[in-house]
VOPAGU-2260 file (C-alpha; in pm, 1 decimal, decimal comma):
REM VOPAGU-2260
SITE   aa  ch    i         X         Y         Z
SITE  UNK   A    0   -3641,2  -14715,3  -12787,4
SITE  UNK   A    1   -3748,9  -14579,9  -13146,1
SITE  UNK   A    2   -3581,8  -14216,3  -13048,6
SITE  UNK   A    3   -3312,3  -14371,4  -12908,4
SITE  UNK   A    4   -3246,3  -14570,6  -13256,9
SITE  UNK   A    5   -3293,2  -14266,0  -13460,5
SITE  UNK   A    6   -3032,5  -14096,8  -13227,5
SITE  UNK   A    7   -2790,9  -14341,1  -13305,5
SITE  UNK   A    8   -2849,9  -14294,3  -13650,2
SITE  UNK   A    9   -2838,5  -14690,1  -13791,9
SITE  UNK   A   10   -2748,1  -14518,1  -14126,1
SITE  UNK   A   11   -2384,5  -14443,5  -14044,2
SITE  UNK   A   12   -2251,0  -14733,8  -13916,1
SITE  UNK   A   13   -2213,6  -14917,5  -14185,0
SITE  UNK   A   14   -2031,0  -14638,0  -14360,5
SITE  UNK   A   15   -1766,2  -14624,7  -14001,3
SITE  UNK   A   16   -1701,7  -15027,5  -14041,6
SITE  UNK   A   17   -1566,4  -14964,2  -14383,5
SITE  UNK   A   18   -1206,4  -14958,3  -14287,1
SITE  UNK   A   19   -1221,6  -15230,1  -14044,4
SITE  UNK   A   20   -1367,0  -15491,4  -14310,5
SITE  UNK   A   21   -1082,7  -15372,6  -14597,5
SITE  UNK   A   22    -773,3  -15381,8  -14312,3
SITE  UNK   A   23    -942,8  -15722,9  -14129,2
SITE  UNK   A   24    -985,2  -15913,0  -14507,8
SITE  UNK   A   25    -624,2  -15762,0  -14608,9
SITE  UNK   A   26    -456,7  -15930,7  -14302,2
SITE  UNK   A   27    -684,2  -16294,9  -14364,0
SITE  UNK   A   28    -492,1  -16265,9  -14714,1
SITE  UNK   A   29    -189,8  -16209,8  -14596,5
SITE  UNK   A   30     -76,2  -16430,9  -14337,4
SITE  UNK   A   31     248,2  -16332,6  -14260,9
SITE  UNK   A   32     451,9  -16080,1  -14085,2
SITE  UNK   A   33     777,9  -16288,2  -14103,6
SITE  UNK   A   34     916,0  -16390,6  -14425,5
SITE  UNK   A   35    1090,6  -16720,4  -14278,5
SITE  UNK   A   36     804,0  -16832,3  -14077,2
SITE  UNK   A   37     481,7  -16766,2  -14251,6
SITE  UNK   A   38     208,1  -16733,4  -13993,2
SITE  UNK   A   39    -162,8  -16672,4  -14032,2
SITE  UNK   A   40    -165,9  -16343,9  -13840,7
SITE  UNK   A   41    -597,5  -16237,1  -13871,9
SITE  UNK   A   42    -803,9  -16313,4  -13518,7
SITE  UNK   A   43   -1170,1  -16329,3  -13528,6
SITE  UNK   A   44   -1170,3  -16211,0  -13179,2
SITE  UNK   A   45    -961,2  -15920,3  -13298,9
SITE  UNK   A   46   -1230,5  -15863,7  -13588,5
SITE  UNK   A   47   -1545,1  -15875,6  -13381,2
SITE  UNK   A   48   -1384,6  -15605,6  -13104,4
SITE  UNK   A   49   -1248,9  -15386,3  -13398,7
SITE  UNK   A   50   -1657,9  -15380,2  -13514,3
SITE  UNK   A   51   -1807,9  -15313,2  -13179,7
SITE  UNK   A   52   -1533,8  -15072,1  -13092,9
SITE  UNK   A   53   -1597,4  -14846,9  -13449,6
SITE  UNK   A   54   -1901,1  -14898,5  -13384,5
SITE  UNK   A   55   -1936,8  -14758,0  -13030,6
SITE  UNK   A   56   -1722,5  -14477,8  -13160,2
SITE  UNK   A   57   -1953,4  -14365,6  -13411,7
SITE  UNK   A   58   -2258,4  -14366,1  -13192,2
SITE  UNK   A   59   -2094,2  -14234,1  -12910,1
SITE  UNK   A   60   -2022,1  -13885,1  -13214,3
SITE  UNK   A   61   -2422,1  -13906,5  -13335,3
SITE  UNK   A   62   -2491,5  -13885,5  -12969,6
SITE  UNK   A   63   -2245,7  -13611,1  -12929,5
SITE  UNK   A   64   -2333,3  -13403,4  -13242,2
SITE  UNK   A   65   -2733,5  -13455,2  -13099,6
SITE  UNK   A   66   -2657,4  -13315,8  -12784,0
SITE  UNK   A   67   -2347,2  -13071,0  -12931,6
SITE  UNK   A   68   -2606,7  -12916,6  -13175,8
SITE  UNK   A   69   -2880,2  -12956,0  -12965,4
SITE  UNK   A   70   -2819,3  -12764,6  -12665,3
SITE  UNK   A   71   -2647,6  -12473,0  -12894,9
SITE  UNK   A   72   -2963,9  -12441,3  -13089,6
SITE  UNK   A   73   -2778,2  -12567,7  -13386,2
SITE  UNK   A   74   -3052,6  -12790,3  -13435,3
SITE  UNK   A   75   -3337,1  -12531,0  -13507,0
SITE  UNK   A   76   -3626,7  -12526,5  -13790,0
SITE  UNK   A   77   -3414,5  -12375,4  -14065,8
SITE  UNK   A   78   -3191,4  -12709,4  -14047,7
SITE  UNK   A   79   -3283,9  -12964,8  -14343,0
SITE  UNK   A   80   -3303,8  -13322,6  -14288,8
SITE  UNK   A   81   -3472,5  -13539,1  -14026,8
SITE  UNK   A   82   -3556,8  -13382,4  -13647,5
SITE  UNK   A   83   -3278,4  -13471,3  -13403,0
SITE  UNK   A   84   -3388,7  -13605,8  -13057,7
SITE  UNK   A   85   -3298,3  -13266,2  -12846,4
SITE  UNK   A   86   -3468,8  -13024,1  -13150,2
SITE  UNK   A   87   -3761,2  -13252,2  -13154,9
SITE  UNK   A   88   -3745,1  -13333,7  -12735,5
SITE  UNK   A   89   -3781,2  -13661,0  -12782,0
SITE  UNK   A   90   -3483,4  -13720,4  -12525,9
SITE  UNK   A   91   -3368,1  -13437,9  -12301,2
SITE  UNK   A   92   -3024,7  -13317,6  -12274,5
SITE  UNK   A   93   -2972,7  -13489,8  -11965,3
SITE  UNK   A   94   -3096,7  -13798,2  -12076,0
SITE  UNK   A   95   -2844,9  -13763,0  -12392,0
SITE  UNK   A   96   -2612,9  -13695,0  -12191,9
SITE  UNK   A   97   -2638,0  -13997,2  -11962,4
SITE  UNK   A   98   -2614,9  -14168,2  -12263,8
SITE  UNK   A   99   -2279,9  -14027,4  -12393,8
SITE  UNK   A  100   -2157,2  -14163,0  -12044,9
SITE  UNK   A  101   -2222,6  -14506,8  -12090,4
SITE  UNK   A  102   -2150,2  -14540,1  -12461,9
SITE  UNK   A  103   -1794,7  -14355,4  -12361,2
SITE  UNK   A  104   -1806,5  -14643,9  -12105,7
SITE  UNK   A  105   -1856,0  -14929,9  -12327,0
SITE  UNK   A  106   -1667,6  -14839,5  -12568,2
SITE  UNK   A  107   -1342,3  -14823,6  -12378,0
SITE  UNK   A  108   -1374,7  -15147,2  -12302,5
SITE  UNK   A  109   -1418,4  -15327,4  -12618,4
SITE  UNK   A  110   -1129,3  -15097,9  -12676,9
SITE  UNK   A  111    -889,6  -15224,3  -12421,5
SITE  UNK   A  112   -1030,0  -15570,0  -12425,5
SITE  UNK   A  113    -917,1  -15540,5  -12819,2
SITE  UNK   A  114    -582,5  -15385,0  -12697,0
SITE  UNK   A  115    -563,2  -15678,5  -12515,4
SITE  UNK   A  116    -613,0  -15931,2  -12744,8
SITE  UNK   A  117    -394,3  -15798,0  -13014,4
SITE  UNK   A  118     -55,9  -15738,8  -12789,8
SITE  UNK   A  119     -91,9  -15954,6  -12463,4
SITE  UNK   A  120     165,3  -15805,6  -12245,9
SITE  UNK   A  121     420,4  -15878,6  -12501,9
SITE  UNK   A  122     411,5  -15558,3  -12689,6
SITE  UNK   A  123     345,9  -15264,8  -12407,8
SITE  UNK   A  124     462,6  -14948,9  -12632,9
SITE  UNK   A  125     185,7  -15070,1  -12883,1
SITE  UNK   A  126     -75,0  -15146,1  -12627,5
SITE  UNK   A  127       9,4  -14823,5  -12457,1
SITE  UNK   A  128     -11,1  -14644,2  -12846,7
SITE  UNK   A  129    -301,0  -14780,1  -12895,7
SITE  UNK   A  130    -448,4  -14708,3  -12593,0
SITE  UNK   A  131    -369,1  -14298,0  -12568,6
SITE  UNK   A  132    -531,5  -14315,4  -12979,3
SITE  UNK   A  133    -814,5  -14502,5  -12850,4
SITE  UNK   A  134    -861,9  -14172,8  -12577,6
SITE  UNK   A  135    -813,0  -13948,5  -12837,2
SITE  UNK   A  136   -1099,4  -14065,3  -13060,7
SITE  UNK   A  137   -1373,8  -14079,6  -12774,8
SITE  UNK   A  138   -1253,7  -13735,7  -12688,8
SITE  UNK   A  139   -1256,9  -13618,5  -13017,7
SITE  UNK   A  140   -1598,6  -13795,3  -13090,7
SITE  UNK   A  141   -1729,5  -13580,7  -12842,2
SITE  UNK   A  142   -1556,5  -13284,9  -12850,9
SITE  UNK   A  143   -1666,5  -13225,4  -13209,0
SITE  UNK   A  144   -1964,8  -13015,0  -13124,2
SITE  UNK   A  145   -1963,8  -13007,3  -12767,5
SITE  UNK   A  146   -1800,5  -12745,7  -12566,2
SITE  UNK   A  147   -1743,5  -12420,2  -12649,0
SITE  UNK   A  148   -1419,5  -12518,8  -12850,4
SITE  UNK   A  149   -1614,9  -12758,2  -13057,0
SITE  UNK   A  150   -1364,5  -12836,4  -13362,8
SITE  UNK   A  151   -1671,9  -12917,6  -13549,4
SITE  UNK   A  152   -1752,3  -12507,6  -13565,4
SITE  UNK   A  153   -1438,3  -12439,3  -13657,6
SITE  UNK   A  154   -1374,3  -12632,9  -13982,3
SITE  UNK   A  155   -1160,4  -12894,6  -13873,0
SITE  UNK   A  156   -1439,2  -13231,9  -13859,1
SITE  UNK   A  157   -1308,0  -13305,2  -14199,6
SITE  UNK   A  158    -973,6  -13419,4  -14052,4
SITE  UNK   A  159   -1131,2  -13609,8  -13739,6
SITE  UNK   A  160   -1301,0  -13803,1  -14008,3
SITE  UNK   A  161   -1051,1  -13899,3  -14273,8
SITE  UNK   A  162    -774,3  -13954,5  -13993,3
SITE  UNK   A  163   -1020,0  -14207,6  -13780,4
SITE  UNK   A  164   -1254,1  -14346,6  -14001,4
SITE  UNK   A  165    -980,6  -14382,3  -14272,5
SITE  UNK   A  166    -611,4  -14413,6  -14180,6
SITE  UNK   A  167    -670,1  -14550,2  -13802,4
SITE  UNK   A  168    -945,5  -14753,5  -13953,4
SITE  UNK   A  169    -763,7  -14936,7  -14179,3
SITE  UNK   A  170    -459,1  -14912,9  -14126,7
SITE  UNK   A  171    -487,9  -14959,2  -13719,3
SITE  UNK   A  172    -685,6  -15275,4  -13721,7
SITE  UNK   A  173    -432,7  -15457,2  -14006,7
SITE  UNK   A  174    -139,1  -15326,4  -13744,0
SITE  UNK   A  175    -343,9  -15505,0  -13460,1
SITE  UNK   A  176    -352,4  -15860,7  -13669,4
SITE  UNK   A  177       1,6  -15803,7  -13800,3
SITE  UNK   A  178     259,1  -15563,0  -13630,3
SITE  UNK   A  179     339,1  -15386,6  -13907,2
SITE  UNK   A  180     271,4  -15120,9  -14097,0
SITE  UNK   A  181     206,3  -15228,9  -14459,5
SITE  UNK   A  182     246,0  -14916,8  -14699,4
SITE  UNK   A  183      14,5  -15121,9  -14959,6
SITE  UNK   A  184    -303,3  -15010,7  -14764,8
SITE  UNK   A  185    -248,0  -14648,9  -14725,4
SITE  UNK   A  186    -402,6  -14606,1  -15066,1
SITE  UNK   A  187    -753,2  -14771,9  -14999,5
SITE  UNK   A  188    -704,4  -14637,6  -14644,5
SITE  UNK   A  189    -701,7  -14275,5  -14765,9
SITE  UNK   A  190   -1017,7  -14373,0  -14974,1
SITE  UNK   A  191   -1217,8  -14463,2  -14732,7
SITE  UNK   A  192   -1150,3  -14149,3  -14563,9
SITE  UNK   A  193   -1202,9  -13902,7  -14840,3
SITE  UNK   A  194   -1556,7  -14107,0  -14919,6
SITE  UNK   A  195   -1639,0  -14062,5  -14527,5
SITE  UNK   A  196   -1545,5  -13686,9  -14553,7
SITE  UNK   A  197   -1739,5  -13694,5  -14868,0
SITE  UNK   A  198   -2016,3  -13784,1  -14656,1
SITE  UNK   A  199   -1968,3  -13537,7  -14409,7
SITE  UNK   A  200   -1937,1  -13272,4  -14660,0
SITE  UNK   A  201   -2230,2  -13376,5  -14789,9
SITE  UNK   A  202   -2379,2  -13312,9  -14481,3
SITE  UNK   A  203   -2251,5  -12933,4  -14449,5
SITE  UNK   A  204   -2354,4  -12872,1  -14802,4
SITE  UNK   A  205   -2707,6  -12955,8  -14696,9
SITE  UNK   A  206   -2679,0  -12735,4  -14390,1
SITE  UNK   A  207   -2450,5  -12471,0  -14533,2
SITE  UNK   A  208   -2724,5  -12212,6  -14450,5
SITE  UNK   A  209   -2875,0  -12279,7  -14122,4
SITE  UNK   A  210   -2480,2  -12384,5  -14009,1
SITE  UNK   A  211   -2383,3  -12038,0  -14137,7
SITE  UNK   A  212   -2697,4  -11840,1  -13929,8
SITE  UNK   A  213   -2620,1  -12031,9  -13647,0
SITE  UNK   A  214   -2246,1  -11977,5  -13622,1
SITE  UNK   A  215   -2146,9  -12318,6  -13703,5
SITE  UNK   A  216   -1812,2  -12244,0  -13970,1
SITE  UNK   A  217   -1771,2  -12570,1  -14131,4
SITE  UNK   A  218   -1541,3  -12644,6  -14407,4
SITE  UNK   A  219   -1848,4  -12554,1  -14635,3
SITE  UNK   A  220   -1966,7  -12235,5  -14481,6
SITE  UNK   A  221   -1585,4  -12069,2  -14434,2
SITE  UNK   A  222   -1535,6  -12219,1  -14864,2
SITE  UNK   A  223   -1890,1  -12150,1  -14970,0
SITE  UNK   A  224   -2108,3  -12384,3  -15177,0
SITE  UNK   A  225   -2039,4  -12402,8  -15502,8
SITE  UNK   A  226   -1629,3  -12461,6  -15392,9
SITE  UNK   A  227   -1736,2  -12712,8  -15161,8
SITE  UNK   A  228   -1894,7  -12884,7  -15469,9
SITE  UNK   A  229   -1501,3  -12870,5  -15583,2
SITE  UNK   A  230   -1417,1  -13020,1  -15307,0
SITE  UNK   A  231   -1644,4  -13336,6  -15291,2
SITE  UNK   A  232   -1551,9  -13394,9  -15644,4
SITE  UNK   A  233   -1215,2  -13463,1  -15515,0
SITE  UNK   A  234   -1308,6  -13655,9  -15217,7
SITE  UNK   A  235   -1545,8  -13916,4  -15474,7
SITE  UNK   A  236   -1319,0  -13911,5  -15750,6
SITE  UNK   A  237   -1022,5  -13910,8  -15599,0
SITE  UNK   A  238   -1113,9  -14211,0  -15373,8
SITE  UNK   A  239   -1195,1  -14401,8  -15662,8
SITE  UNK   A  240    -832,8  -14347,9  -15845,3
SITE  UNK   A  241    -664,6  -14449,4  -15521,4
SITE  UNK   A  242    -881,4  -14747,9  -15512,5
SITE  UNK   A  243    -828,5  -14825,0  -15883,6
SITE  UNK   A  244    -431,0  -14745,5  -15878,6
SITE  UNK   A  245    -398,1  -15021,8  -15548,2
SITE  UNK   A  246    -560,4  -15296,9  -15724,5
SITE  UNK   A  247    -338,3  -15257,2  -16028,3
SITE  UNK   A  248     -41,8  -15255,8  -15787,3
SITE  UNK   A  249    -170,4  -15522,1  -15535,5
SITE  UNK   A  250    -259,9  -15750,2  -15835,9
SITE  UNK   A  251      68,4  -15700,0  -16037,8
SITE  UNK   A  252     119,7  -15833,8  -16405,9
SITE  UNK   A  253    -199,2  -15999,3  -16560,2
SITE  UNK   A  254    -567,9  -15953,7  -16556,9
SITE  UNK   A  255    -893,6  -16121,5  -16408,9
SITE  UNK   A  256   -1229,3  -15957,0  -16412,1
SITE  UNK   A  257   -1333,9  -16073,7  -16076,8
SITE  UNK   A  258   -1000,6  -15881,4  -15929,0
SITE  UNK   A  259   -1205,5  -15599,2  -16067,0
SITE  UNK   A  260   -1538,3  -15631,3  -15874,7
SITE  UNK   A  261   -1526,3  -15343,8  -15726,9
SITE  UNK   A  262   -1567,9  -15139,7  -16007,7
SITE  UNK   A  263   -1975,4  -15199,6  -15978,1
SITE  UNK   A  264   -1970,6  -14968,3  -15684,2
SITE  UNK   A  265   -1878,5  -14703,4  -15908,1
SITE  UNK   A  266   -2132,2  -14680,1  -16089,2
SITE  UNK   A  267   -2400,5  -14548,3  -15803,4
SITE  UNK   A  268   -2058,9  -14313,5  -15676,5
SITE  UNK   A  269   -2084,6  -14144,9  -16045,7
SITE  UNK   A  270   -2455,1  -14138,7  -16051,0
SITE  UNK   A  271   -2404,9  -13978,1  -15733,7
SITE  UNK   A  272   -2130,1  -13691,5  -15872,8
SITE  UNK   A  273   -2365,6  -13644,9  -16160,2
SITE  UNK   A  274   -2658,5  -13552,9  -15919,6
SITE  UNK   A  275   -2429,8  -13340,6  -15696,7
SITE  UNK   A  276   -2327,9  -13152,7  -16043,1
SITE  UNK   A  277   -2637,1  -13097,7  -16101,9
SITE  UNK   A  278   -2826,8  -12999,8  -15811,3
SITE  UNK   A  279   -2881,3  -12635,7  -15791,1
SITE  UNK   A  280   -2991,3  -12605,9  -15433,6
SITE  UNK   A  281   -2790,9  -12830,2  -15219,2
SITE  UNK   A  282   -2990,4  -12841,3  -14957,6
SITE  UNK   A  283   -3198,2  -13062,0  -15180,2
SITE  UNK   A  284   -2914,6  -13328,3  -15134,1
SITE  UNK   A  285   -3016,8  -13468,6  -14832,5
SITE  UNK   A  286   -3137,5  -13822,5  -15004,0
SITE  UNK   A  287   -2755,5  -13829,5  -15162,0
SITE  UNK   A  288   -2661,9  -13886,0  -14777,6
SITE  UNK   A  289   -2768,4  -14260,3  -14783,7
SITE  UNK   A  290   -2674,7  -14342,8  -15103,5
SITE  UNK   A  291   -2319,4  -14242,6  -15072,3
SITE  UNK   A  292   -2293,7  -14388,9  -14763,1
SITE  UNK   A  293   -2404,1  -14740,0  -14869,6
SITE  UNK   A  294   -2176,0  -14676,6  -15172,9
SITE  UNK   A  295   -1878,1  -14628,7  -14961,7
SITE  UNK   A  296   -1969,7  -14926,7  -14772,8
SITE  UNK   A  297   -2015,6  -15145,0  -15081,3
SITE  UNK   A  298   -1726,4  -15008,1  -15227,4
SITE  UNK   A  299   -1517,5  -15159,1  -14937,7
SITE  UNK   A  300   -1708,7  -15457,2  -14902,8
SITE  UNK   A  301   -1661,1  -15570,3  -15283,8
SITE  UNK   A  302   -1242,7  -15490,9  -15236,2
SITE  UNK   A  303   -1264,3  -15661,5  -14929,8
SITE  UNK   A  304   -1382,7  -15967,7  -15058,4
SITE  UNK   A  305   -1170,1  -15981,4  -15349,0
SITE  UNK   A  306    -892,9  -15953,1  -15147,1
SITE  UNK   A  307    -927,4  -16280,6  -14972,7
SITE  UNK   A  308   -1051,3  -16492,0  -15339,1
């Protein structure tokens, strides 16, 4: 059981529920889709699916990056960071891959059963939307280092994760409570993906050099190191100006401190910059992996609460 939890790698989910808390507390504070006819529009059923679903979805990708890595040889003793479960054998491929199965299994289930929910069999072309995006995130959870095609060796994980655990995130669960797309969100939606890239990129600048000897290209081997530092600058900082700019226009005219909470997760999110700045071997940056997570995640958590006081 202990390998298995270290497979699923506790660590990350609270980093992929993010989205789900910001869109879910949006639509509790807005209850209405209709003008005329104000309606209260959030579902805790619809919350408590959204979690488990995310949640499968991200442990259904650590499995798949374990096994992905694993069985290429990805995984090796030049990687930095904690042993995975095929590199260390604590759980054989076959086992991990037994394992995919039924998390693939599960996981479409809370999905539909949250399809479900949402639309009834009153709204089939977003059911059936939902549904074929739903497909395309377990496939792409897996297919980011498994196969031979792997999009995670060829520099395109960055988009999986800012499209899925930012825009669809977000802005997917608020669409399941209201119906509608609400242009309002697309700015904390599109931080919550760059900080979840961030943390991915994070990732690839720690592994830059046994990703590179092993054939892995990510974003960070094909830009090199010191660019990819560029790059997360604009992922954390930019994140935190989109997050800024939709308070100012979600809160209009006037001022109150506490519609400002949020601001205390910046603090650890520029202590982290500040540390990336001035690291001078990144694959020292292992420990930032945590801390930006849990950032990201009180980040959201802080703007999600003030969105419903």
């Amino acid at each position: 059981m202990k390998h298995w939890i270290e497979a699923a790698r506790l660590r990350t989910l609270p980093l992929s529920v993010s989205g789900i808390l910001v869109g879910s507390l949006y639509a509790l504070n807005n209850p209405t889709n209709d003008v005329l006819t104000p309606t209260q529009v959030f579902d805790w059923r619809i919350f408590v699916l959204s979690i488990l679903t995310t949640v499968g979805f991200q442990v259904l990708s650590n499995f798949a990056n374990d096994y992905g890595d694993g069985v290429k040889g990805t995984d090796n003793d030049d990687r930095v960071g904690p042993q995975r479960a095929l590199q260390s054998g604590a759980i054989s491929p076959e086992a991990m891959k037994r394992a995919m199965y039924i998390t693939t299994f599960l996981t479409f289930v809370c999905a539909v059963l949250l399809i479900y929910i949402a639309f009834s069999d009153k709204h089939l072309l977003y059911s059936l939307f939902f549904l074929i995006l739903g497909i395309l995130a377990i496939a792409s959870a897996i297919r980011y280092t498994v196969g031979d095609s792997a999009y995670g060796y060829k520099g395109f994980g960055d988009v999986f994760v800012f499209v899925f655990f930012g825009l669809v995130s977000t802005l997917g669960v608020n669409f399941l409570y209201s119906k509608q797309f609400d242009w309002q969100l697309v700015l904390p939606a599109c931080a919550i993906g760059m900080l979840s890239t961030g943390v991915l990129n994070l990732n690839n600048m720690r592994d830059e050099l046994s990703d590179k000897k092993a054939g892995k290209n990510t974003l960070v081997v094909k830009m090199g190191g010191q660019n990819a530092k560029i790059y997360h600058y604009f992922l954390v900082g930019g994140a935190m100006l989109l997050v800024l700019i939709f308070a100012i226009i979600y809160n209009g005219v006037g001022f109150r401190i506490d519609q400002y909470a949020f601001l205390v997760a910046y603090f650890p999110l520029m202590g982290h910059l500040k540390t990336v700045y001035t690291c001078e071997d990144n694959r020292r940056l292992d420990p930032q992996l945590k801390k930006l997570a849990i950032s990201t995640f009180l980040l959201s958590l802080i703007l999600a609460m003030v969105l419903i006081f």
